[in-house]
C-alpha positions as CSV (number, residue, x, y, z in Angstrom):
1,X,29.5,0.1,37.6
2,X,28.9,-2.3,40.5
3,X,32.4,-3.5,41.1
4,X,35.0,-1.2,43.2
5,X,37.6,-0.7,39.9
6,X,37.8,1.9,38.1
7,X,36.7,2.4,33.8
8,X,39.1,0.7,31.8
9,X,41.9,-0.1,34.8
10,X,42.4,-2.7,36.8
11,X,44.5,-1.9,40.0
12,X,47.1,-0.5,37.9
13,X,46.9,1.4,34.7
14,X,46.7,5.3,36.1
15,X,47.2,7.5,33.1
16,X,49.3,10.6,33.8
17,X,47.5,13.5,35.4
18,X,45.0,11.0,37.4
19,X,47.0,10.9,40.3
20,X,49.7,13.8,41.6
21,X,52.9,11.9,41.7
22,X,53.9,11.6,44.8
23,X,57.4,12.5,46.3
24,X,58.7,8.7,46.4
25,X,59.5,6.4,43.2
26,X,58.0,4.1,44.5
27,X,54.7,5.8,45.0
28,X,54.3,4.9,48.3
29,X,52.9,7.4,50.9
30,X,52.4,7.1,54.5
31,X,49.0,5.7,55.5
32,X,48.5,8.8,57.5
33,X,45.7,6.1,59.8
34,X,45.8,8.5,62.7
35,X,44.6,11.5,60.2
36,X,41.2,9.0,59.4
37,X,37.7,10.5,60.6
38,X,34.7,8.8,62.6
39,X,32.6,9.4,59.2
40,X,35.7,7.1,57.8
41,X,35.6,4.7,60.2
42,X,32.3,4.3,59.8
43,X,32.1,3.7,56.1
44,X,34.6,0.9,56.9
45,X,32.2,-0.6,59.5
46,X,29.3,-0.1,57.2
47,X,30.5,-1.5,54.4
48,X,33.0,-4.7,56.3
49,X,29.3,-5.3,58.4
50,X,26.8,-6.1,55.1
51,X,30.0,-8.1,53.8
52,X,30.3,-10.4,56.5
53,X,27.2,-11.4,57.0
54,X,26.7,-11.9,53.3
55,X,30.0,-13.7,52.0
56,X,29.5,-16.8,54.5
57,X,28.8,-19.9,51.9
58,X,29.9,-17.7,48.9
59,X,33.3,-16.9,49.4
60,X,36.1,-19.8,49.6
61,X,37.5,-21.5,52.5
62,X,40.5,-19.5,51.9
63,X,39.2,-16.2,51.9
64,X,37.3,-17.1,55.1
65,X,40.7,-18.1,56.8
66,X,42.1,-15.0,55.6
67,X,39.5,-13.1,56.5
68,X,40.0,-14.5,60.0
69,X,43.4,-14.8,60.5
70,X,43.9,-11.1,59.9
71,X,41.1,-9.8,62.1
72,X,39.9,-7.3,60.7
73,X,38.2,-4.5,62.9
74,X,34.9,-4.1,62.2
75,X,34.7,-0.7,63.2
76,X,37.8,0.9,62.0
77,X,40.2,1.1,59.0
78,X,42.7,-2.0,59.6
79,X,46.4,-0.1,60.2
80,X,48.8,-1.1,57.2
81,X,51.0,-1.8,59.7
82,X,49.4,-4.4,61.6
83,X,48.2,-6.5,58.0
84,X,52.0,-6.4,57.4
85,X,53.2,-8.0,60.0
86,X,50.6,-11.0,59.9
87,X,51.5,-11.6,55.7
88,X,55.2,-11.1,56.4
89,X,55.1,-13.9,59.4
90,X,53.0,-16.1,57.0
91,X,53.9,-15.4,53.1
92,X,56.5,-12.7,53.1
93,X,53.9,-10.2,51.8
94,X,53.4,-6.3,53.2
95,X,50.7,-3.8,52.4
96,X,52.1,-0.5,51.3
97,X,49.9,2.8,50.7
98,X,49.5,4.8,47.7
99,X,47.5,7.4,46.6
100,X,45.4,5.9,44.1
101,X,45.6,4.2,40.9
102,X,49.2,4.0,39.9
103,X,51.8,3.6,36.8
104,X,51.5,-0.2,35.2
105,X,55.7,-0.1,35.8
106,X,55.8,0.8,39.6
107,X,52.4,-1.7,39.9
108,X,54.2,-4.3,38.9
109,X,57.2,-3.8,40.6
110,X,55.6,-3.7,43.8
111,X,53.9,-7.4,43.3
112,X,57.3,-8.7,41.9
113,X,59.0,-7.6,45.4
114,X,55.6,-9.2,47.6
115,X,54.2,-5.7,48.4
116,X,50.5,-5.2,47.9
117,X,49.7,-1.5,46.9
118,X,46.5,-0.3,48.6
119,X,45.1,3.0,48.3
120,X,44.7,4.8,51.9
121,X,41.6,6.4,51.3
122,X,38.1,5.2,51.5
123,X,34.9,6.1,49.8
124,X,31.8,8.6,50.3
125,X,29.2,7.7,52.1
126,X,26.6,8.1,48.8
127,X,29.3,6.0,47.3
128,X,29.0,2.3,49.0
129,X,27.8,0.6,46.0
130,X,29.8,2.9,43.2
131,X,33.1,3.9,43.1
132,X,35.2,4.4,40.2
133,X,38.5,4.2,41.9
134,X,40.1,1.3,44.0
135,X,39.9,2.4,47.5
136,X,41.2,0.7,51.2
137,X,38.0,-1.4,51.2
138,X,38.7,-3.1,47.8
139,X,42.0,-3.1,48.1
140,X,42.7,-4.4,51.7
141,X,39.3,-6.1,52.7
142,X,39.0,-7.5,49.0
143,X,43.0,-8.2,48.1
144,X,44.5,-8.9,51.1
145,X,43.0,-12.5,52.8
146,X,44.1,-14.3,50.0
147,X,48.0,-13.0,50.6
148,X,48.1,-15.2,53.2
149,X,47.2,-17.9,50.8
150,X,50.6,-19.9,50.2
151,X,49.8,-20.9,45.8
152,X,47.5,-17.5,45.2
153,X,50.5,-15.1,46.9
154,X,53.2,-16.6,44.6
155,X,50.8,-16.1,41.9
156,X,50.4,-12.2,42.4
157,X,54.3,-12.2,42.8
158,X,54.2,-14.1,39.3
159,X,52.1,-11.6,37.9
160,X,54.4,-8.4,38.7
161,X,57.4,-9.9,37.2
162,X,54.8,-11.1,34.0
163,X,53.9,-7.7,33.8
164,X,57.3,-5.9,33.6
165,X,57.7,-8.9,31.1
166,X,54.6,-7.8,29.0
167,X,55.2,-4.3,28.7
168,X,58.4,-5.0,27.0
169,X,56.4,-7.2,24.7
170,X,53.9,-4.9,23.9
171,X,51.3,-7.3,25.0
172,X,50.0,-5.6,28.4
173,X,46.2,-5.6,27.3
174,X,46.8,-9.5,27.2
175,X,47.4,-9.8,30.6
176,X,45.3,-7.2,32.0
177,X,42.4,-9.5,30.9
178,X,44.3,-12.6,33.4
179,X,43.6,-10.3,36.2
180,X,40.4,-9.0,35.6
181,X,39.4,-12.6,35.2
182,X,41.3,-14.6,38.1
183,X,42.3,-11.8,40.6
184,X,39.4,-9.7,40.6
185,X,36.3,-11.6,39.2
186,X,37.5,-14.9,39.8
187,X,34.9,-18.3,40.7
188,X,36.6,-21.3,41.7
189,X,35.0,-24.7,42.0
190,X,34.9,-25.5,46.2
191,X,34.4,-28.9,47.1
192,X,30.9,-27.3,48.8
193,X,30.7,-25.7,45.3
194,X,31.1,-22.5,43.1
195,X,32.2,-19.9,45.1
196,X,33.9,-16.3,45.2
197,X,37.6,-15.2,45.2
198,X,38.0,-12.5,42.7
199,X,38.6,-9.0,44.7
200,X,35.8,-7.1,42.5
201,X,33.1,-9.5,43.8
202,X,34.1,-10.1,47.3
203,X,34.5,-6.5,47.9
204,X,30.9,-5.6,46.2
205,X,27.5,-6.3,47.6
206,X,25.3,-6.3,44.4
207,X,28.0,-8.2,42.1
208,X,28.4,-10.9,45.1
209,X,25.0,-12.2,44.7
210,X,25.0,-11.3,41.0
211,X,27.7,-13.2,40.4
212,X,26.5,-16.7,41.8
213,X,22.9,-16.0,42.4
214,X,21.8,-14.9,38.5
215,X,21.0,-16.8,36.0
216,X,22.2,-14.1,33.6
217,X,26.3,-14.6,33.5
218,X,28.2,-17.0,31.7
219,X,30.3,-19.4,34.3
220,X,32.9,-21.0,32.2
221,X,36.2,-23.3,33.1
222,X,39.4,-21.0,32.9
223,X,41.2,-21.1,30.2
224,X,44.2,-19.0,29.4
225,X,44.0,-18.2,25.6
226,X,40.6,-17.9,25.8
227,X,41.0,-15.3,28.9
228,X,43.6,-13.2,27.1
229,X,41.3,-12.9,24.4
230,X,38.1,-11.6,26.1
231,X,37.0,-8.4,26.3
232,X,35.4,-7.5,29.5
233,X,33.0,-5.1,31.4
234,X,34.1,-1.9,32.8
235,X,30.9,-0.4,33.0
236,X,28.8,-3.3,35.5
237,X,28.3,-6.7,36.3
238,X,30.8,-8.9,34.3
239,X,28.8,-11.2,32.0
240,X,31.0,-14.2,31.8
241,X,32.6,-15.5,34.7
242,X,36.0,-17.9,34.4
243,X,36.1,-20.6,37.0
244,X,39.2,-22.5,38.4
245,X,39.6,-25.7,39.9
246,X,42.2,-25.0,42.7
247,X,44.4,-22.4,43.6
248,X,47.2,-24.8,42.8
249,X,45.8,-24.0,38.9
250,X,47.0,-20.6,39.3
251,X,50.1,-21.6,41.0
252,X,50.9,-24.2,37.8
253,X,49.8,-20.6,35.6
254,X,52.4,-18.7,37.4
255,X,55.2,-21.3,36.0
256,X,54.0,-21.3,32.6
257,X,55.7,-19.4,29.8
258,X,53.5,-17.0,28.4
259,X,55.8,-16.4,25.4
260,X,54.0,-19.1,23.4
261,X,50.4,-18.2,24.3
262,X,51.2,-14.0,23.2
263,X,52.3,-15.2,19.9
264,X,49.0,-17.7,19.6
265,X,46.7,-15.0,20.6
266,X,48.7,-12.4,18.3
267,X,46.4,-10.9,15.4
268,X,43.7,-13.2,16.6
269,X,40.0,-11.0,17.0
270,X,38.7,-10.2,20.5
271,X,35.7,-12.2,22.0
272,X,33.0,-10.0,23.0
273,X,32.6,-10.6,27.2
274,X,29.4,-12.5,26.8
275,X,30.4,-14.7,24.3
276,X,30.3,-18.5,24.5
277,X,32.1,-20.5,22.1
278,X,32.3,-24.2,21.0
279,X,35.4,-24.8,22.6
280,X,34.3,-23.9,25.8
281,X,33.7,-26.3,28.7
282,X,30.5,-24.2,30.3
283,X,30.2,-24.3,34.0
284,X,26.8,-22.6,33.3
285,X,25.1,-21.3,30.3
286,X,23.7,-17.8,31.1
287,X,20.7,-16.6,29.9
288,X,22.1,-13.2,29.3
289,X,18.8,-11.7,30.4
290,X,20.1,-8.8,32.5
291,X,22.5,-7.4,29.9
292,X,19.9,-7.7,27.2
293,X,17.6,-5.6,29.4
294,X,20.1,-3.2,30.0
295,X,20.7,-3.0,26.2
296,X,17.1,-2.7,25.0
297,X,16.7,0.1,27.6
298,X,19.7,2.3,26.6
């Protein structure tokens, strides 16, 4: 797996025993930033270094500004604290630690009330281009420009109270496939032209030039029946791609009933993640190569 999610999860989606519940409800935990080593620092600065120089001309405006208006440190893990008080000022948003992957329930809860939940710890060394498990570079170097975007932060909020929603309605899996697709392996169509805003890719140096640079994926025009319908890959590179116009698209999503679009979808089959239908508009028809070679070799 290229990406920085884990198996089978998106940020939410821990299955008891993965992570020791912590001693707060809401699963928050101190950031503990003063307890972070120079070996951790330095992964940071490792991994924020090879990102910046490659993201500039892939990446949208937005994520740019973000990016930017945050300040990241290059050489150290950003303090919680300080992101927060930039969102709050800006969107209302905060960053709040937890310890890993957490309960779909207390996920979305936390997107509902504007808090972003990013876990405090950061990856291995032998680990910069795998990890299984989200970790602070994903999450707050991936995630967290975009809060500061006006239409994509009131789309996360949307997506919290969705959630609680969709677990009533038994139809979680649904919408797990809209934020795989938008929030974390998003493309959007730029004026200057396709570029990056999905977390997965913009916090992964082999899937950011995969994603844009390969023949081999899929790019198709988002669509939201057809999202909730695709199956997708856990395991590497994604092999479709769904492409937006505007953030304003997801913005106009977030006010959409989904009640109509579960009950469509209902007891229809799954499309296979490299899959390209009739129906689609395609952005880009892939030639599937690298899959295929992965397949043959297995």
């Amino acid at each position: 797996m290229t990406g920085n999610t884990k198996p089978g999860k998106t940020k939410h989606g821990a299955a008891a025993g993965e992570t020791a519940r912590p001693e707060r409800a809401d699963w928050t935990i101190d950031q503990g930033w003063d307890s972070y080593t120079a070996e951790e620092h330095g992964v940071w600065k490792t991994l924020y270094e090879r990102q910046a120089k490659l993201l500039p001309g892939r990446t949208c405006q937005e994520f740019v500004s973000g990016m930017a208006d945050l300040a990241f440190p290059t050489d150290r893990i950003p303090d919680f604290r300080r992101l927060s008080d930039v969102l709050m000022q800006r969107t209302g948003w905060q960053v709040v630690a937890v310890p890993g992957l957490v309960p779909d329930e207390v996920f979305f809860d936390h997107l509902a009330n504007r808090r972003f939940p990013a876990g405090h710890f950061i990856r291995k060394p032998e680990e910069l281009d795998y990890l299984e498990e989200p970790d602070v570079f994903h999450d707050v170097f991936g995630h967290v420009p975009l809060l500061l975007q006006p239409a994509f932060a009131d789309y996360m909020q949307a997506y919290g109270e969705g959630g609680l929603r969709a677990q009533k309605l038994g139809v979680l899996p649904n919408l797990a496939r809209v934020y795989w697709y938008t929030v974390e392996f998003g493309l959007i169509r730029a004026p200057e032209g396709m570029r990056i805003y999905g977390a997965g890719i913009a916090s992964s140096f082999t899937e950011t030039r995969f994603s844009l640079d390969s023949p081999s994926p899929n790019r198709i025009r988002f669509d939201l029946a057809r999202v909730m319908r695709t199956q997708y890959r856990i395991d590497d590179f994604q092999e479709t791609y769904f492409v937006i116009d505007s953030f304003d698209e997801l913005l106009r999503l977030s006010e959409v009933d989904f009640g109509p679009v579960y009950e469509a979808v209902k007891g229809q089959p799954d499309h296979d993640p490299g899959d390209v239908l009739e129906s689609d508009e395609v952005l880009t028809r892939g030639t599937g190569e690298y899959h295929a070679a992965k397949r043959q070799a297995a």
